[in-house]
C-alpha positions in Angstrom: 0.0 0.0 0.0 1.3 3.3 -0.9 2.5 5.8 1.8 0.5 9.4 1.6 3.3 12.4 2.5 2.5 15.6 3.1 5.0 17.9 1.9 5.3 21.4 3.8 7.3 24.4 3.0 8.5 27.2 4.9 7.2 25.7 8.1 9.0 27.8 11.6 10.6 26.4 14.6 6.6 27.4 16.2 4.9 25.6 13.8 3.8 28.4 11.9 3.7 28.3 7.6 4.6 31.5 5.7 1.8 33.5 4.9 2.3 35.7 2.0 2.3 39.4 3.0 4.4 38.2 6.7 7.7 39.0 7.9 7.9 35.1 7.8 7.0 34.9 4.3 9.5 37.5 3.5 12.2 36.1 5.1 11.4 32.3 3.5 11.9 34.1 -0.1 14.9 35.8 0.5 16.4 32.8 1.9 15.3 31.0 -1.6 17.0 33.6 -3.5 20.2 33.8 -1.6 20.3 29.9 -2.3 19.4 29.6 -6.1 15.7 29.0 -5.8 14.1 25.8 -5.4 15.5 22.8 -4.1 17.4 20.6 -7.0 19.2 18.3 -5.0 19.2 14.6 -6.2 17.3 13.5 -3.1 14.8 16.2 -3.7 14.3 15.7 -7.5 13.8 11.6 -6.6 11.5 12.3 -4.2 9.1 13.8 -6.3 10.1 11.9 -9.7 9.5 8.4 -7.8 6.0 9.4 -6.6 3.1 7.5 -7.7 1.1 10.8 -8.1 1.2 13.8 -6.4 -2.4 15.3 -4.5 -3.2 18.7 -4.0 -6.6 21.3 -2.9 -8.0 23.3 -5.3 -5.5 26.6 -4.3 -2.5 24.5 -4.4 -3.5 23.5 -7.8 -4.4 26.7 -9.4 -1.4 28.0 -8.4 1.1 25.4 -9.8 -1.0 25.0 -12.8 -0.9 29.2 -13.5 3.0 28.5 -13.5 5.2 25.5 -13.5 3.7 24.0 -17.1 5.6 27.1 -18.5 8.4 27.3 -16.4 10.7 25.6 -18.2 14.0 26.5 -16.1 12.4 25.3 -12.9 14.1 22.4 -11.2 10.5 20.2 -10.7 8.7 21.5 -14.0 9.5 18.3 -16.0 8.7 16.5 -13.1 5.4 18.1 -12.4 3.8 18.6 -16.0 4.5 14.9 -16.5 3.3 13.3 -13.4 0.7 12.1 -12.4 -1.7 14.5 -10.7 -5.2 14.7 -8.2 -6.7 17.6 -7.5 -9.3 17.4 -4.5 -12.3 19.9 -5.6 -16.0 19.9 -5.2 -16.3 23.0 -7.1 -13.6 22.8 -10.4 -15.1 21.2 -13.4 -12.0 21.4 -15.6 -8.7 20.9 -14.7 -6.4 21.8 -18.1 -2.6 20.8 -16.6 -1.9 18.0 -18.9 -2.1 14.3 -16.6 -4.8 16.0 -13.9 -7.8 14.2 -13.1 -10.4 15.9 -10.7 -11.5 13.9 -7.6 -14.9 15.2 -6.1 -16.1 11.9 -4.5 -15.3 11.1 -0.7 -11.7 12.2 0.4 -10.7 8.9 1.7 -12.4 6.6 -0.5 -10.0 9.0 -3.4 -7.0 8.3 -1.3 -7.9 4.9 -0.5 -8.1 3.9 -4.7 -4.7 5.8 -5.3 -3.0 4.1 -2.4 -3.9 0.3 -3.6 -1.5 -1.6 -6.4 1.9 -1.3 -5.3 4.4 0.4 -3.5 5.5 4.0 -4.0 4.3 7.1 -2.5 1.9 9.7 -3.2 3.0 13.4 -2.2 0.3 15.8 -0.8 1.4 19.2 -2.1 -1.8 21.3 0.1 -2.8 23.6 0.5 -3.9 23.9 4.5 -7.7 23.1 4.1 -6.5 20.0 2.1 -4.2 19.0 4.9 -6.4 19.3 7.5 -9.1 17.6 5.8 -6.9 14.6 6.0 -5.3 15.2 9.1 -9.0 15.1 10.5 -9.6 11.6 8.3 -6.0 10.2 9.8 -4.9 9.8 6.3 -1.1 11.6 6.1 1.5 8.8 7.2 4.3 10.9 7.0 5.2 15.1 7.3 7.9 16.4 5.0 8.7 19.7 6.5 11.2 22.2 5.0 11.8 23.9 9.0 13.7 27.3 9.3 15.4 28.6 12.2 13.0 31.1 12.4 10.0 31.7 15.1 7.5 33.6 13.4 4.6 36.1 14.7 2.4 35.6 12.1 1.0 33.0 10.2 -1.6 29.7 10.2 -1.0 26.6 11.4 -1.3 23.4 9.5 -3.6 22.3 12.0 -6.3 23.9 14.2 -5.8 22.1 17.0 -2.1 21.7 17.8 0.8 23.1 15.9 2.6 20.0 15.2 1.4 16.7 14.3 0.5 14.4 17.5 1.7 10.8 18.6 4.9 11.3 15.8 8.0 10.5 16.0 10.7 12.9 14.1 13.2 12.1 12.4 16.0 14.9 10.5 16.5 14.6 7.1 19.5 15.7 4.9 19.5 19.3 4.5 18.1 20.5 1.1 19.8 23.3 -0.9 18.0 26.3 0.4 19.3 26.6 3.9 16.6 25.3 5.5 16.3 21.9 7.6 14.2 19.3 6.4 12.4 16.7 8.9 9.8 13.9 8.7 7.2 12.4 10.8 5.2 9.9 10.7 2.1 10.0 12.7 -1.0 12.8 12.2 -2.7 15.5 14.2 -6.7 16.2 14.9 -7.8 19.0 12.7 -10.3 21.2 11.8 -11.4 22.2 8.6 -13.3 22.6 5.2 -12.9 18.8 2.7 -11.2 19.7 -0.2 -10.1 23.0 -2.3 -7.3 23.9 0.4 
């Protein structure tokens, strides 16, 4: 059975994410453009080529969709327009990025067909109401976190109940490119929160 990861950027040592418009959010993009821009280290790049298919909210998909099918210079753009992707909407009706299929049934009857058939991974891109939706279903088996040293005064928490996922045990990964740390956990939280178009 495949593995569902959640994969979290610019998450800070509070458990905050970087809301555009924040000091957080600020710092996050400088800190990418000090480093080169997105993460294109092998580990990276594999992580996201060997994935089965790669889930996301409504948000999270409009906004890749609006940029990496054209972005030819970015590191995951190959990656992305040819993988396989889900997009978790009750409310799209069309979803044009080439290899996109629209899933508007039950959330974990979706997750539950894309996790039978083999081994692999899927990656949950987000957006927040996406993960908590799941968090709240107990899907997410792992957390992918790209963690700054940075405790931020603004910003939303991946979940509404606790910052950090509950009952998980963390473990650090290899530092990516950017500066940042990168960690993973296995285990989810509670949350709150609107199904689908997060």
């Amino acid at each position: 059975m495949r593995k569902l990861i959640a994969l979290v950027f610019h998450y800070s040592l509070n458990g905050l994410l970087a809301d555009e418009g924040t000091e957080y959010f600020k710092f996050c993009f400088e800190l990418l453009d000090q480093h080169g821009g997105p993460d294109q280290d092998e580990q990276s790049l594999e992580f996201l080529q060997s994935a089965y298919a790669h889930v996301m909210g409504r948000g999270a998909y409009e906004g890749m969709a609006a940029n990496l099918p054209t972005a030819t210079d970015h590191p995951w753009s190959d990656i992305m327009n040819a993988g396989r992707k889900v997009v978790f909407s009750r409310t799209l009706t069309t979803a044009d990025w080439a290899n996109t299929t629209i899933a508007a049934g039950d959330t974990a009857e979706e997750i539950d067909k894309l996790r039978q058939g083999g081994d692999g991974h899927i990656v949950a891109w987000g957006g927040v109401s996406f993960w908590r939706s799941l968090m709240r279903l107990d899907l997410i088996d792992e957390w992918h976190l790209g963690l700054h040293p940075y405790v931020a005064d603004e910003g939303t928490h991946c979940s509404t109940t606790s910052p950090s996922p509950t009952g998980s045990t963390w473990s650090p990964a290899p530092p990516p490119a950017t500066g940042s740390s990168s960690c993973s956990t296995a285990g989810t939280a509670d949350a709150d929160g609107p199904p689908h178009d997060g």
